[in-house]
Predicted model as a PDB file, atoms N, CA, C, CB and O in Angstrom, pLDDT in the B-factor column:
MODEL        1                                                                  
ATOM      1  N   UNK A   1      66.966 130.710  79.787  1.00 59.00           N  
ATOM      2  CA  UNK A   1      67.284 129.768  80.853  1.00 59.00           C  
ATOM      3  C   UNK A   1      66.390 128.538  80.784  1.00 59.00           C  
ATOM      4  CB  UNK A   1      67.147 130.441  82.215  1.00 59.00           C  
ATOM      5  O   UNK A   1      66.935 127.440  80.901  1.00 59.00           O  
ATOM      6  N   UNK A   2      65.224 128.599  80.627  1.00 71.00           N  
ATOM      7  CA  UNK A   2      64.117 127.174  79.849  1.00 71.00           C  
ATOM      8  C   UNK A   2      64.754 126.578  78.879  1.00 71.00           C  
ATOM      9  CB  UNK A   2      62.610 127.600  79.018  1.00 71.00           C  
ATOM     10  O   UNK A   2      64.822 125.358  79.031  1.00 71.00           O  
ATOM     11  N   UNK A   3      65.204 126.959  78.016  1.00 69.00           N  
ATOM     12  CA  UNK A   3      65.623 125.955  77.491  1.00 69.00           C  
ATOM     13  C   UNK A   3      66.627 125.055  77.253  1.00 69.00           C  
ATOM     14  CB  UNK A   3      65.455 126.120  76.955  1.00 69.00           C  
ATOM     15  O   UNK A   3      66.719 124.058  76.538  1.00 69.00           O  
ATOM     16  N   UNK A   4      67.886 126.038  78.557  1.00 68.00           N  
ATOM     17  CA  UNK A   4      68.598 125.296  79.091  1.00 68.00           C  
ATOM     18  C   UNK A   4      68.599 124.305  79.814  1.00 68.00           C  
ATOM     19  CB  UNK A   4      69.005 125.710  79.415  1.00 68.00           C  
ATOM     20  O   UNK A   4      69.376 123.353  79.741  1.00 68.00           O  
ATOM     21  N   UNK A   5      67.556 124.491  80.708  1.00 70.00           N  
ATOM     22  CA  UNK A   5      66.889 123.398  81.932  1.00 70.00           C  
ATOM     23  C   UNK A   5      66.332 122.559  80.687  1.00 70.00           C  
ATOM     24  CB  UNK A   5      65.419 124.113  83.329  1.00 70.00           C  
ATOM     25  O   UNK A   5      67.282 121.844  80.369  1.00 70.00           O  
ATOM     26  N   UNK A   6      65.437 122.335  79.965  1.00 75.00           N  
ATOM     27  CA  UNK A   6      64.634 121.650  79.260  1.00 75.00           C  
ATOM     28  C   UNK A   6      65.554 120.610  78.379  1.00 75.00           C  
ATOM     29  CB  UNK A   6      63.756 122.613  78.482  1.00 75.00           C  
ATOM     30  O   UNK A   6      65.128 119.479  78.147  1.00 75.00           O  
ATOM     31  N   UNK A   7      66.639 120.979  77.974  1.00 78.00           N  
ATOM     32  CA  UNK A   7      68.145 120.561  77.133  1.00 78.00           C  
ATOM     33  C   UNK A   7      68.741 119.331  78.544  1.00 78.00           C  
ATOM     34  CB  UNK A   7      69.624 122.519  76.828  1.00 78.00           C  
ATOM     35  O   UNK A   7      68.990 118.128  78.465  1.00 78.00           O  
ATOM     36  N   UNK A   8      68.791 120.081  79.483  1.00 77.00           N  
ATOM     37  CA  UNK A   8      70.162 119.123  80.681  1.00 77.00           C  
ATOM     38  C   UNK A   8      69.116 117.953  81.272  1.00 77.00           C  
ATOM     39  CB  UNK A   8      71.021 120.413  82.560  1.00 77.00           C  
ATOM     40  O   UNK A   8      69.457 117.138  82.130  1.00 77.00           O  
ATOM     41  N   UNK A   9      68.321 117.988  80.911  1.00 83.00           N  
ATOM     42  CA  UNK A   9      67.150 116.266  81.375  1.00 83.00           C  
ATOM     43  C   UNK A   9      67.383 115.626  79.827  1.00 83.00           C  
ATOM     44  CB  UNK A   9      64.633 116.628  81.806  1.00 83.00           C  
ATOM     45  O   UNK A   9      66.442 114.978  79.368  1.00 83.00           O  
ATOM     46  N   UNK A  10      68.271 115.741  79.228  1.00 88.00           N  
ATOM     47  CA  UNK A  10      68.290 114.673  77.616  1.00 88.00           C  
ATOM     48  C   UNK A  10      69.670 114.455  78.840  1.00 88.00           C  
ATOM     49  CB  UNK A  10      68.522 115.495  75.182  1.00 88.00           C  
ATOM     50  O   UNK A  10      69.564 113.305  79.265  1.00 88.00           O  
ATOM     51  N   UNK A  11      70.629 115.021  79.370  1.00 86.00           N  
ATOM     52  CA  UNK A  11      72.399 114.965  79.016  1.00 86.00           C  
ATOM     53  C   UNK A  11      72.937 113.544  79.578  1.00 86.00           C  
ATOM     54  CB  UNK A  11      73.425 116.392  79.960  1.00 86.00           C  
ATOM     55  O   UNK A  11      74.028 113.053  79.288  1.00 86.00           O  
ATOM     56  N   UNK A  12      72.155 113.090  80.269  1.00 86.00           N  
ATOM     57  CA  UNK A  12      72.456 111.907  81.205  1.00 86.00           C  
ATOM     58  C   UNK A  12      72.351 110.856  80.045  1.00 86.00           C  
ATOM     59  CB  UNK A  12      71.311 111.658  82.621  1.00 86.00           C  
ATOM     60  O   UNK A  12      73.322 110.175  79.715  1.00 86.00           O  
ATOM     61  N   UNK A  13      71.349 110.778  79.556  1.00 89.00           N  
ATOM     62  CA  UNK A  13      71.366 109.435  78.649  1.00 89.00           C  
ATOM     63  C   UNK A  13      71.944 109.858  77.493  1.00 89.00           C  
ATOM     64  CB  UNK A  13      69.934 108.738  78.303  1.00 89.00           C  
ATOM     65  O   UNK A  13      72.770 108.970  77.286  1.00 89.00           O  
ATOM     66  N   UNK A  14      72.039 110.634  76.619  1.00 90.00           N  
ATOM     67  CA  UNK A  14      72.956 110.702  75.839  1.00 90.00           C  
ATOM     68  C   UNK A  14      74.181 110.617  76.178  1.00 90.00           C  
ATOM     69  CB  UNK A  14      72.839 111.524  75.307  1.00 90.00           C  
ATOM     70  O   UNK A  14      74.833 110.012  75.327  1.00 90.00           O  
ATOM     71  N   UNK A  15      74.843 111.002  77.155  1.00 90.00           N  
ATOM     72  CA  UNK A  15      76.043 110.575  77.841  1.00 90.00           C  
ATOM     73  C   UNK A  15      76.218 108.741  77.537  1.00 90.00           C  
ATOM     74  CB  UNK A  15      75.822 111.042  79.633  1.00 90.00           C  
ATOM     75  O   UNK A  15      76.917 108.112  76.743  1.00 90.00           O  
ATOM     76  N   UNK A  16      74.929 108.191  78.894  1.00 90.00           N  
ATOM     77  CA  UNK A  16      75.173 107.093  78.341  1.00 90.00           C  
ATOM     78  C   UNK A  16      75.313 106.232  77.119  1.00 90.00           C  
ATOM     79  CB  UNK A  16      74.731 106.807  78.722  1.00 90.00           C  
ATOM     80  O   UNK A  16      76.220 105.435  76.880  1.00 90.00           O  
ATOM     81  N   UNK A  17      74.044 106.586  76.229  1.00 92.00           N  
ATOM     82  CA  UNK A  17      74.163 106.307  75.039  1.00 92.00           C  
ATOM     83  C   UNK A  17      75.598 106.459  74.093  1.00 92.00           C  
ATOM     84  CB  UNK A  17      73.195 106.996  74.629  1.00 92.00           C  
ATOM     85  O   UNK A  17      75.887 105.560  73.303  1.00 92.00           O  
ATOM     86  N   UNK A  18      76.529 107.765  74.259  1.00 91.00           N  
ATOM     87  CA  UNK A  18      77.852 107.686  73.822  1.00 91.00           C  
ATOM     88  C   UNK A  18      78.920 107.292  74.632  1.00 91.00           C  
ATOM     89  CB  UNK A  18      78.163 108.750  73.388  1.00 91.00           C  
ATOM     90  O   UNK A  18      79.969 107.935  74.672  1.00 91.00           O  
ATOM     91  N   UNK A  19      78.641 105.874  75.540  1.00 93.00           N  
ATOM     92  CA  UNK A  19      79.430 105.304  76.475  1.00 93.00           C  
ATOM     93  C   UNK A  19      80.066 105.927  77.755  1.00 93.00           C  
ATOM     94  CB  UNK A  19      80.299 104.886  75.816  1.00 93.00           C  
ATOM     95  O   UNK A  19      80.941 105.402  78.443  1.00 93.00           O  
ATOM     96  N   UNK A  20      79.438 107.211  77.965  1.00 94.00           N  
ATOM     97  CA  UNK A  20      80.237 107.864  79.638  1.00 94.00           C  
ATOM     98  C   UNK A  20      79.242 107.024  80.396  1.00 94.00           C  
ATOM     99  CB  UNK A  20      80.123 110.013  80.191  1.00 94.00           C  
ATOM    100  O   UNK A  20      78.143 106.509  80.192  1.00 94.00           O  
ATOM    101  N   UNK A  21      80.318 107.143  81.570  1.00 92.00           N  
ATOM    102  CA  UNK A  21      79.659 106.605  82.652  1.00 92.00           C  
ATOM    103  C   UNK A  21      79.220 107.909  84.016  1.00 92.00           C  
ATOM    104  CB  UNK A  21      80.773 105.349  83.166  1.00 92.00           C  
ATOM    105  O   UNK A  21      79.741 108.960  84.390  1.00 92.00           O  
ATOM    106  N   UNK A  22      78.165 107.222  84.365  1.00 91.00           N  
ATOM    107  CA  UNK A  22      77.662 108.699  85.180  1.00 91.00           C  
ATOM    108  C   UNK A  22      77.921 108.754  86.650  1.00 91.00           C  
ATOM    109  CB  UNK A  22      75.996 108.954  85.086  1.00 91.00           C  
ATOM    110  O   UNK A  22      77.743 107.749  87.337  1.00 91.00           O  
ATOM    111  N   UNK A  23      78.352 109.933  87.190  1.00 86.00           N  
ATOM    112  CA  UNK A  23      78.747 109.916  88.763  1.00 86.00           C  
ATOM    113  C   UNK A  23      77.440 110.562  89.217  1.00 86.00           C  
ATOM    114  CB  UNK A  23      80.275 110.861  89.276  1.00 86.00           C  
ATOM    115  O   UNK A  23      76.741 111.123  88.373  1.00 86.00           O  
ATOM    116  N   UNK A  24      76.935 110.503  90.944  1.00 82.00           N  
ATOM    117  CA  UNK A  24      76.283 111.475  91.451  1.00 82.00           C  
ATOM    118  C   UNK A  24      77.167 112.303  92.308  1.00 82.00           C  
ATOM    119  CB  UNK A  24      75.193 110.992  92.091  1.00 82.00           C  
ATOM    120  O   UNK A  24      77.037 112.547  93.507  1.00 82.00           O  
ATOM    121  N   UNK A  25      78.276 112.771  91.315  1.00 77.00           N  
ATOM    122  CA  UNK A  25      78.850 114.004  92.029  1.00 77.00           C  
ATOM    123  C   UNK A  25      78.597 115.561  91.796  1.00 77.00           C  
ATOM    124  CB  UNK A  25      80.128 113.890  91.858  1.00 77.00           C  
ATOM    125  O   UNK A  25      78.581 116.102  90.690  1.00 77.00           O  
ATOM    126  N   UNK A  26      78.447 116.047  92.745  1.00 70.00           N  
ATOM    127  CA  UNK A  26      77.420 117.283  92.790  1.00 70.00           C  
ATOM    128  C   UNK A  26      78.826 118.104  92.609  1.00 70.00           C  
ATOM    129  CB  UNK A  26      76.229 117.612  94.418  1.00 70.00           C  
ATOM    130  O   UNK A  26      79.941 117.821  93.046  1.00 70.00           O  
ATOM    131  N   UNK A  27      78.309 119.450  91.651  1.00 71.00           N  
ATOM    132  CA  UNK A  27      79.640 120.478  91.264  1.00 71.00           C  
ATOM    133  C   UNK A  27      79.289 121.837  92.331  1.00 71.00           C  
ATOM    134  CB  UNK A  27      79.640 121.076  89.204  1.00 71.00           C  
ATOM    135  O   UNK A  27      78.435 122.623  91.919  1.00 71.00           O  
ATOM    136  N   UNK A  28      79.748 122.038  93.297  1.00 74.00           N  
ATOM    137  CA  UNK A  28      79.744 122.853  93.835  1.00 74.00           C  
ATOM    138  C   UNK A  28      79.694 124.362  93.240  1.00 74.00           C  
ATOM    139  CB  UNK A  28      80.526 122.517  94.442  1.00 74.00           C  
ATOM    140  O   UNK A  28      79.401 125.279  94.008  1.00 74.00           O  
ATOM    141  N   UNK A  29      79.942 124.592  92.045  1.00 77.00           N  
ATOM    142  CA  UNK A  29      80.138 125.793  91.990  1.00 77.00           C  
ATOM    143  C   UNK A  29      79.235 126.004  90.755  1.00 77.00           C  
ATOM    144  CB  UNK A  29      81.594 126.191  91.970  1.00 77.00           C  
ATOM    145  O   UNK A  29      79.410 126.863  89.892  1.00 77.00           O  
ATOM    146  N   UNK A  30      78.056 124.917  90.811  1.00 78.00           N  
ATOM    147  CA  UNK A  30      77.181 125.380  89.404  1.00 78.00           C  
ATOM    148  C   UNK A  30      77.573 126.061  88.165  1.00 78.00           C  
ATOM    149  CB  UNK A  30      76.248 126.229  89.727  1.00 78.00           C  
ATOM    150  O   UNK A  30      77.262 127.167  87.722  1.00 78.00           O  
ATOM    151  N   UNK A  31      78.378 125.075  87.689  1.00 84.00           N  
ATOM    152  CA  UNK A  31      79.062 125.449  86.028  1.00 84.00           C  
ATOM    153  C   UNK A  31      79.540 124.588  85.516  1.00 84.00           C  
ATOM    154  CB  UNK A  31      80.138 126.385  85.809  1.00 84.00           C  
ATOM    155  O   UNK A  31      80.413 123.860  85.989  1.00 84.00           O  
ATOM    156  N   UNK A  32      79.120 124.533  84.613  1.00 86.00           N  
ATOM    157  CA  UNK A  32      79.905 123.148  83.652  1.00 86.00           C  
ATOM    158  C   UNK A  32      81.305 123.520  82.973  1.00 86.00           C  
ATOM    159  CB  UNK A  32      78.838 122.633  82.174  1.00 86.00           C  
ATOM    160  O   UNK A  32      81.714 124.337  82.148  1.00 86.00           O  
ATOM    161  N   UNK A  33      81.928 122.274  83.922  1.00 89.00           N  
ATOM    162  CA  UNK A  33      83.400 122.116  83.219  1.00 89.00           C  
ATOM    163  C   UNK A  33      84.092 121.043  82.416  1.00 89.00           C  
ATOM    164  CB  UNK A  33      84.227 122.200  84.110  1.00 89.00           C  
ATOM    165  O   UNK A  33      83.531 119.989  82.715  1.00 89.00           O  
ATOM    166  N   UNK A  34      85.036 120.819  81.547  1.00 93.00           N  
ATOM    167  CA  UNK A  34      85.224 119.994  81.153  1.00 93.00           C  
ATOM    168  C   UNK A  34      86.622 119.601  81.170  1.00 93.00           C  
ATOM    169  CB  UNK A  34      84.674 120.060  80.290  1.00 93.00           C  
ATOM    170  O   UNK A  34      87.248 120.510  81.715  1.00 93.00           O  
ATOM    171  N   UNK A  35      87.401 118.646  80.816  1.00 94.00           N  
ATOM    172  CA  UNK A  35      88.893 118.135  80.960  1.00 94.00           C  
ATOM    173  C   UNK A  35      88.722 116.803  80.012  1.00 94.00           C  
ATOM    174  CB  UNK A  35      89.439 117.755  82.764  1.00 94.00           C  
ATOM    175  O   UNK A  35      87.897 115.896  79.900  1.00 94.00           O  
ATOM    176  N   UNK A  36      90.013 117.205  79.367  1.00 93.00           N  
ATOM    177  CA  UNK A  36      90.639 116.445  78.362  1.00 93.00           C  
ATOM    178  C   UNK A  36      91.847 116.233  78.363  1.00 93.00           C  
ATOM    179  CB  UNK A  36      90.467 116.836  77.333  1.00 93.00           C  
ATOM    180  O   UNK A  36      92.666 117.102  78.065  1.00 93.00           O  
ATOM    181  N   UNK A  37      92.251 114.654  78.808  1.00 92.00           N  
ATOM    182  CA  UNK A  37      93.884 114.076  79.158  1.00 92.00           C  
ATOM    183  C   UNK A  37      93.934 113.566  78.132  1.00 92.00           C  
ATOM    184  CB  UNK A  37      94.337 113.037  80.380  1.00 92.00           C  
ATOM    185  O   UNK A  37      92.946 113.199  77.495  1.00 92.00           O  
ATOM    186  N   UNK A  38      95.376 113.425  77.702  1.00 90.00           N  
ATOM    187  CA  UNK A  38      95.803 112.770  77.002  1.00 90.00           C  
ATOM    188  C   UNK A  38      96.354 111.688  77.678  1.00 90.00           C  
ATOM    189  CB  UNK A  38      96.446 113.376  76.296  1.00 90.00           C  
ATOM    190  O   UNK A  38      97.473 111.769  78.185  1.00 90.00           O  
ATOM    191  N   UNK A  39      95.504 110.434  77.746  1.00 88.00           N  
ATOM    192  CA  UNK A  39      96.274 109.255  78.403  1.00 88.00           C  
ATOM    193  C   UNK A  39      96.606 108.582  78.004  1.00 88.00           C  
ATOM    194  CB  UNK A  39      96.000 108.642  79.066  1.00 88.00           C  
ATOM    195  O   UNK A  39      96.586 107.659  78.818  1.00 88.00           O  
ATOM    196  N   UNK A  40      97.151 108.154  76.797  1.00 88.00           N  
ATOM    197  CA  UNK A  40      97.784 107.410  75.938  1.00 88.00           C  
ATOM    198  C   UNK A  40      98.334 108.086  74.199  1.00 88.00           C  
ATOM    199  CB  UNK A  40      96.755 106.256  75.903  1.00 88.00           C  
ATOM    200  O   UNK A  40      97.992 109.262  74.079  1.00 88.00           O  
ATOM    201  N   UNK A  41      98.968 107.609  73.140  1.00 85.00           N  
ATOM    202  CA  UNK A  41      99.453 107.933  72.322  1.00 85.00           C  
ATOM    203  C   UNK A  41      97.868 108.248  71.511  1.00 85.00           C  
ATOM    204  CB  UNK A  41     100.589 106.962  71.908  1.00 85.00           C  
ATOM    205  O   UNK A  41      97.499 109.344  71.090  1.00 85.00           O  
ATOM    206  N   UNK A  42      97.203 107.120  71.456  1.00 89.00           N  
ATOM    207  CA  UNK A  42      95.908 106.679  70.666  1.00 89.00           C  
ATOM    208  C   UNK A  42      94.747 107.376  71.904  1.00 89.00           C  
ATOM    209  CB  UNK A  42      95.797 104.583  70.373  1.00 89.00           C  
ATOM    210  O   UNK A  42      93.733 107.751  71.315  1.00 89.00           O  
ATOM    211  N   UNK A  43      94.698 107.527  72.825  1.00 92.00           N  
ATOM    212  CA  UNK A  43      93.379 107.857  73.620  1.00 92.00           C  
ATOM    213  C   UNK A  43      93.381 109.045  74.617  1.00 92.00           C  
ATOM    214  CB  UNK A  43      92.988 106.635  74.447  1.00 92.00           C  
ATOM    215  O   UNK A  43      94.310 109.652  75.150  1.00 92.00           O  
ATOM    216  N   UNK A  44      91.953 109.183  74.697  1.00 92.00           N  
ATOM    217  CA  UNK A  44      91.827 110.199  75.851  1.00 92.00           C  
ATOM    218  C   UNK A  44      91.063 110.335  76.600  1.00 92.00           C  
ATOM    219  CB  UNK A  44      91.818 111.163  75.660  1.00 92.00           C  
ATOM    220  O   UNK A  44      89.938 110.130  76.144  1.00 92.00           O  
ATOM    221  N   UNK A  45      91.100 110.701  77.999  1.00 95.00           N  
ATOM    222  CA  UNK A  45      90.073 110.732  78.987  1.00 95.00           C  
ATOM    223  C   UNK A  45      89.276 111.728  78.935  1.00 95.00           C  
ATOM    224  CB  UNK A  45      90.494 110.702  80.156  1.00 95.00           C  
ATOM    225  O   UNK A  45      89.764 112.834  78.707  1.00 95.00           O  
ATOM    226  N   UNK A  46      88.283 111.633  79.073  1.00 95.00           N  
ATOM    227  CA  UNK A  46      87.451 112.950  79.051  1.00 95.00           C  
ATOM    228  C   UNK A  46      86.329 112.908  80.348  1.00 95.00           C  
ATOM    229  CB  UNK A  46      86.589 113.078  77.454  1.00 95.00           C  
ATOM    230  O   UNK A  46      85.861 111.820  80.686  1.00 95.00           O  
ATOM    231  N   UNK A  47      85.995 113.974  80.938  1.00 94.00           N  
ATOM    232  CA  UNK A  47      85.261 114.326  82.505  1.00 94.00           C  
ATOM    233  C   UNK A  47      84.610 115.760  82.304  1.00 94.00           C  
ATOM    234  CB  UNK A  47      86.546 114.431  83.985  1.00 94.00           C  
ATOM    235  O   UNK A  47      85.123 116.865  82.480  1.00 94.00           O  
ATOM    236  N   UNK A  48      83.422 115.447  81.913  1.00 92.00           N  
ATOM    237  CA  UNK A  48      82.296 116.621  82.016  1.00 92.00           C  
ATOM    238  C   UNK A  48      81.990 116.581  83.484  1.00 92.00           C  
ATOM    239  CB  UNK A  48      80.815 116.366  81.044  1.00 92.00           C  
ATOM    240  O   UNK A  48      81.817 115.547  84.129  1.00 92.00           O  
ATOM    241  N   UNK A  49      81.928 118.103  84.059  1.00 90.00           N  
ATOM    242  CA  UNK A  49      80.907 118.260  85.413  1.00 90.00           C  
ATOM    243  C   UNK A  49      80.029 119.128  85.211  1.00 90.00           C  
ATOM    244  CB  UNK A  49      81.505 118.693  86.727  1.00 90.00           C  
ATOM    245  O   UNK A  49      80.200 120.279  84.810  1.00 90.00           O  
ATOM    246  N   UNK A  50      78.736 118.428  85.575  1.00 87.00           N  
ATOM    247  CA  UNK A  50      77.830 119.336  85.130  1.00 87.00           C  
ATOM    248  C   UNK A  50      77.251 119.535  86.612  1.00 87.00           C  
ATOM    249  CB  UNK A  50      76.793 118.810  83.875  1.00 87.00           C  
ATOM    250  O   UNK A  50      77.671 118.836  87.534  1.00 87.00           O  
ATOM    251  N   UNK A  51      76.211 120.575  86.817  1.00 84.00           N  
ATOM    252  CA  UNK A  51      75.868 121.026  88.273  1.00 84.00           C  
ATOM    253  C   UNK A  51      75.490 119.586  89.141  1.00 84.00           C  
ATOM    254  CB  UNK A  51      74.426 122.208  88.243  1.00 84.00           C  
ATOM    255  O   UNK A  51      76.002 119.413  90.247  1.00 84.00           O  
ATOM    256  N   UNK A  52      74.573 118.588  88.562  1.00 84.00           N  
ATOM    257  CA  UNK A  52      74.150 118.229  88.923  1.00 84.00           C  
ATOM    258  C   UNK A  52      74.592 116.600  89.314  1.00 84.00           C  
ATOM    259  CB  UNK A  52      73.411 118.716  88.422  1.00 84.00           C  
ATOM    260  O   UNK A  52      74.392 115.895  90.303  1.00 84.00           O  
ATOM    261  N   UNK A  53      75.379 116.368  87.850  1.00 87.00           N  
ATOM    262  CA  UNK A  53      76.127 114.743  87.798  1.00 87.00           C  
ATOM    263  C   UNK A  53      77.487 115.213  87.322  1.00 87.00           C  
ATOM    264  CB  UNK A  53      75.352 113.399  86.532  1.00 87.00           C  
ATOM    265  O   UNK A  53      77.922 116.354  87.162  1.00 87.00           O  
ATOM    266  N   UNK A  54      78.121 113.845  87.114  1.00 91.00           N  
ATOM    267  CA  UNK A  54      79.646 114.432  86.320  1.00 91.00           C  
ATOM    268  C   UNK A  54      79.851 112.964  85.394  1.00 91.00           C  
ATOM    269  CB  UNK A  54      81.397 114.831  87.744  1.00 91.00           C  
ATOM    270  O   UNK A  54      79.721 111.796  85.760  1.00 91.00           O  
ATOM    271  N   UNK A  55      80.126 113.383  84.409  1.00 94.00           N  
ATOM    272  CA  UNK A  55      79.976 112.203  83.085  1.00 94.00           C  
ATOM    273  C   UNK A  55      81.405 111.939  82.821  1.00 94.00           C  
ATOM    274  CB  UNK A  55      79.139 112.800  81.469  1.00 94.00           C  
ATOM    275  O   UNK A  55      82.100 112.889  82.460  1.00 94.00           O  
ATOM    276  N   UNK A  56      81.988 110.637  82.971  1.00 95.00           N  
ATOM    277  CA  UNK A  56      83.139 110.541  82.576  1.00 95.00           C  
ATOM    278  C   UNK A  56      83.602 109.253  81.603  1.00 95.00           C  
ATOM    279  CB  UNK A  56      83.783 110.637  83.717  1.00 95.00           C  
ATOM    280  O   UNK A  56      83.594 108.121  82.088  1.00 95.00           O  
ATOM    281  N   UNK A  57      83.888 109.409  80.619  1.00 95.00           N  
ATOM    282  CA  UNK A  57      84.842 108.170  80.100  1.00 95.00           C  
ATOM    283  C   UNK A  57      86.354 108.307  79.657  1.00 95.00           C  
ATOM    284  CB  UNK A  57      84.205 107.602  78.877  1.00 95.00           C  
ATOM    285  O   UNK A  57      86.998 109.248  79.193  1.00 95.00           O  
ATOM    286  N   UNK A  58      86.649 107.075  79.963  1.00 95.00           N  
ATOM    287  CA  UNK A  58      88.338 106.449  79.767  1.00 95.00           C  
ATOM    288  C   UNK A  58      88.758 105.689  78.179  1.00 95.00           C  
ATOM    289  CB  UNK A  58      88.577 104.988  81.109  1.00 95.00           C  
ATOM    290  O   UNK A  58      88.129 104.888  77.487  1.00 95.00           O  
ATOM    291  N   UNK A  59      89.652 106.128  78.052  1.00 92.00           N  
ATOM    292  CA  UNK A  59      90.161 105.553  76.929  1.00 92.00           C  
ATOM    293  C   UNK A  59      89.253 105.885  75.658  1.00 92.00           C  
ATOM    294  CB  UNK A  59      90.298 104.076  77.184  1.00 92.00           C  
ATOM    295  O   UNK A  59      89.287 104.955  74.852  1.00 92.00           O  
ATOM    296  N   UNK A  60      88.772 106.525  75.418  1.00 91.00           N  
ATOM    297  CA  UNK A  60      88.140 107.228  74.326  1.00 91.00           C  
ATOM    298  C   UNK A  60      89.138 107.135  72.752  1.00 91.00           C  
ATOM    299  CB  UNK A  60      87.946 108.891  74.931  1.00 91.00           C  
ATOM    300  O   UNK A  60      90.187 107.778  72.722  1.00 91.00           O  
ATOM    301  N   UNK A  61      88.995 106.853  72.331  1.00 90.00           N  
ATOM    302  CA  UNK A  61      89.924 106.959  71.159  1.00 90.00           C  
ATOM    303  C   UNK A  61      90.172 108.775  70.467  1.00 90.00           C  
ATOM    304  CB  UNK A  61      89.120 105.832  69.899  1.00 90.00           C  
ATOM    305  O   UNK A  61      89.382 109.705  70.301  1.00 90.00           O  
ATOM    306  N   UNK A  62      91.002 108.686  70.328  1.00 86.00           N  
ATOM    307  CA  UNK A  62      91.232 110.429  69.794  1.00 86.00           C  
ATOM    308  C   UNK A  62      91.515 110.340  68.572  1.00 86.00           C  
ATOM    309  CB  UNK A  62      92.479 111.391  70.449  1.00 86.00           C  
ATOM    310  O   UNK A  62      92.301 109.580  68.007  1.00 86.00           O  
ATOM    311  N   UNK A  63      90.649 111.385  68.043  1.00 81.00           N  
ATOM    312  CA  UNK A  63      90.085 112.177  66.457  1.00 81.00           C  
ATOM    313  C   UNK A  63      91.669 112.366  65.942  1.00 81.00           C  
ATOM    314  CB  UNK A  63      88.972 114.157  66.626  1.00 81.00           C  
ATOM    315  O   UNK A  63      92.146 112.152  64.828  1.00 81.00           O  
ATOM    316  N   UNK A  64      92.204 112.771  66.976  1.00 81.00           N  
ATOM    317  CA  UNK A  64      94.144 113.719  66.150  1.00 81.00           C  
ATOM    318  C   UNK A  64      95.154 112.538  67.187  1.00 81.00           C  
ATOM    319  CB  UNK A  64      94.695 116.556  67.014  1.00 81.00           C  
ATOM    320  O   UNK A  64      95.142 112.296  68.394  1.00 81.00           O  
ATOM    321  N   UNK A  65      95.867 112.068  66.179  1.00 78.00           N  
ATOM    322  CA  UNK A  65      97.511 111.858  66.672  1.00 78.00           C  
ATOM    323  C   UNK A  65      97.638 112.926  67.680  1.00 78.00           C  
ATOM    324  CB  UNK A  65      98.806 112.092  65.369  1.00 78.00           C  
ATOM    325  O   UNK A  65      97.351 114.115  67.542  1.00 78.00           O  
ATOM    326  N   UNK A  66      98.209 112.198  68.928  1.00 74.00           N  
ATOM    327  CA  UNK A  66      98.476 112.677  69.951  1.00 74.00           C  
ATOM    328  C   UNK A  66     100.321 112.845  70.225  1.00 74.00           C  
ATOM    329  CB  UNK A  66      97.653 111.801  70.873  1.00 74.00           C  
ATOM    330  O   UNK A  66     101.089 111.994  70.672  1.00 74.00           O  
ATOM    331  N   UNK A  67     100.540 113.882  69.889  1.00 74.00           N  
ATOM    332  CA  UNK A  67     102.598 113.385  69.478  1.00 74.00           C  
ATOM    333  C   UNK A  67     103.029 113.543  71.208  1.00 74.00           C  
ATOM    334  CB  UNK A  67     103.996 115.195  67.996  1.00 74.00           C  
ATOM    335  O   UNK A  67     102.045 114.143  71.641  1.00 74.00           O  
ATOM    336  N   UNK A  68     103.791 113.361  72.170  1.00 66.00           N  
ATOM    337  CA  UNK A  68     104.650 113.771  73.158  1.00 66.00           C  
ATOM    338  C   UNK A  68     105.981 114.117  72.749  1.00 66.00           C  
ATOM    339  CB  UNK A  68     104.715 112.844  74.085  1.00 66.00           C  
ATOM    340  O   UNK A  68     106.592 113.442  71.920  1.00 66.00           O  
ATOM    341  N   UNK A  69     106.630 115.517  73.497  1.00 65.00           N  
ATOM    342  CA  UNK A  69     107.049 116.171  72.985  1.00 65.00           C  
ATOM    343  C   UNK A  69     107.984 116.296  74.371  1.00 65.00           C  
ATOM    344  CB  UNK A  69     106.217 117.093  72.271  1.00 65.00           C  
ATOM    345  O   UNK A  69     107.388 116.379  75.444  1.00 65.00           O  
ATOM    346  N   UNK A  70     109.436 116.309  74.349  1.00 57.00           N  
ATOM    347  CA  UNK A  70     110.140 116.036  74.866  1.00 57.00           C  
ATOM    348  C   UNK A  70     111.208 117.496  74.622  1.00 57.00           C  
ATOM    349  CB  UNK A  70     110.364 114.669  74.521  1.00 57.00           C  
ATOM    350  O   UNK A  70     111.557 117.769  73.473  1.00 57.00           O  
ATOM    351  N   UNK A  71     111.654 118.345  75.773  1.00 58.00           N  
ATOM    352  CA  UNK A  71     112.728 119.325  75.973  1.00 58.00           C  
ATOM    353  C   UNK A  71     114.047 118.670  76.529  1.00 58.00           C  
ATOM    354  CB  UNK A  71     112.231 120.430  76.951  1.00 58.00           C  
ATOM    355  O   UNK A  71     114.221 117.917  77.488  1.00 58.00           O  
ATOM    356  N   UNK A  72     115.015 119.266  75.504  1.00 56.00           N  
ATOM    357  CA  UNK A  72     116.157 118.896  76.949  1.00 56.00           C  
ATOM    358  C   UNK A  72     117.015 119.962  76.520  1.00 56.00           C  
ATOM    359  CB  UNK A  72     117.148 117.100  77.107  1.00 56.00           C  
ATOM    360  O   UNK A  72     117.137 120.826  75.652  1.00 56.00           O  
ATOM    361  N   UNK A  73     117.668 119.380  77.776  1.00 53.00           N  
ATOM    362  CA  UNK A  73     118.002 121.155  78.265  1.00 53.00           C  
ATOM    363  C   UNK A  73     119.827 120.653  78.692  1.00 53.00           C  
ATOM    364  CB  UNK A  73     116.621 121.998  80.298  1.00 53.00           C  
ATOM    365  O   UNK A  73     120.618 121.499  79.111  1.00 53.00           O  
TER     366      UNK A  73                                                      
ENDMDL                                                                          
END                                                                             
């Protein structure tokens, strides 16, 4: 558990440093979660919550072709 605590005092500025921007929104349920949208063909949103802040950036460019995929019925 030390060196977990000792690790999450870097996460804020490395966040910043790889362009998230930082909230002081507190995670109620002490656990880190994460979410990944696909908000465009080319990009993606991404929203870490961590206990303490929540790190988010927009328009991120994405590693994989993002295809949309269409049913009809």
């Amino acid at each position: 558990m030390q060196k977990g605590r000792s690790i999450a005092k870097y996460v804020p500025g490395i966040g910043l440093l790889l362009g998230f921007t930082q909230e002081e929104e507190k995670n109620a349920m002490q656990e880190v979660s994460a979410s990944v949208i696909a908000a465009s063909a080319d990009s993606i949103d991404v929203k870490i919550k961590f206990p303490e802040l929540t790190l988010r950036r927009e328009a991120l460019p994405s590693p994989l072709p993002i295809s949309r995929t269409t049913t009809e019925q």
